[in-house]
N, C-alpha and C positions, 0 to 999 in steps of 0.2 A: 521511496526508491522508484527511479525513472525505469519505465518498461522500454528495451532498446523496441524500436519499427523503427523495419527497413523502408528506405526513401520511395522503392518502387522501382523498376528498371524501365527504360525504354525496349529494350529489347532491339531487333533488327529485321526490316524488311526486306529478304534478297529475291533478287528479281532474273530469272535465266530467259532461258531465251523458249522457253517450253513451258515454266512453271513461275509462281509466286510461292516462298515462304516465307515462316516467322521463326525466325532464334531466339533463344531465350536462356536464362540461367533457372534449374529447378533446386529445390532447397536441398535436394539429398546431396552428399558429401561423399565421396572416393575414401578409400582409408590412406590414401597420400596425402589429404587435406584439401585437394582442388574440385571448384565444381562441377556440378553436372553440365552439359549443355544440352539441351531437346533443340530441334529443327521441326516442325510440324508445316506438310504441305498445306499453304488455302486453296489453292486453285488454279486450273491450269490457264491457257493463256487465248483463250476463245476471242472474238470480237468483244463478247460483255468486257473482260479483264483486257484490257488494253496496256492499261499505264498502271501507276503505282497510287494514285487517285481512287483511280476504280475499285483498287486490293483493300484501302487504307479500313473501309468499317469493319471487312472480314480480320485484321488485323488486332483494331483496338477490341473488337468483341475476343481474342485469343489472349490478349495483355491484361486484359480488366479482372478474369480470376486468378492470374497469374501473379498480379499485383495486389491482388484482396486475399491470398492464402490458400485460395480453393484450388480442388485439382481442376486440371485441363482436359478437356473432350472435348475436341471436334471431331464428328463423323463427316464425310462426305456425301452422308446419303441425304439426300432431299429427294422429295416427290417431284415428278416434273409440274405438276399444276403449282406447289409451288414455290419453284423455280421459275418458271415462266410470270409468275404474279408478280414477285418480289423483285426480281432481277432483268426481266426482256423487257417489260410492260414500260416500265420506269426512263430503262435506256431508248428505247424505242422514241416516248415521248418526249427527250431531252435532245435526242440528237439525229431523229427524221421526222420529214412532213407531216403535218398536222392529218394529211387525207391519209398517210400511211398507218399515223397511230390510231386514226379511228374506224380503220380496217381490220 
């Protein structure tokens, strides 16, 4: 006997003019028979978050337990150090002067 697994969803990136989220279907069921939908914010929309490029890792890191079965938790708390390590350091080097990033 075949065990049914689900294909996995893409899910949805919406992008405002303030913020970035992810949509998604969650496995609990309504007693009308229709699903859930979750909307969970990643982040708002600073110089780091620009485009939907820049959203895209925060994104697949929110699809990957959602797609393996596990629950979902994203906090928004990070530390600023880091924050600053992970996320400024990186853009900083990609997309200004060499003298700037090693300032």
């Amino acid at each position: 006997m075949r065990k049914n697994r689900s294909r996995g969803q893409k899910g949805e990136l919406i992008e405002t003019a303030w913020a970035f989220s992810a949509r998604y279907y969650v496995n609990e069921v309504y007693a009308n028979g229709r699903r859930k939908t979750k909307c969970e914010k990643l982040a708002d929309r600073p110089e780091i978050y620009r485009s939907r490029i820049d959203v895209q890792p925060l994104f697949d890191a929110v699809m990957a337990p959602v797609n393996g079965g596990q629950e979902v938790r994203v906090t928004g708390q990070t530390s600023l150090a880091d924050s600053f390590e992970k996320h400024y350091l990186p853009w900083v080097e990609a997309n200004k002067a060499a003298s700037t990033a090693q300032g």
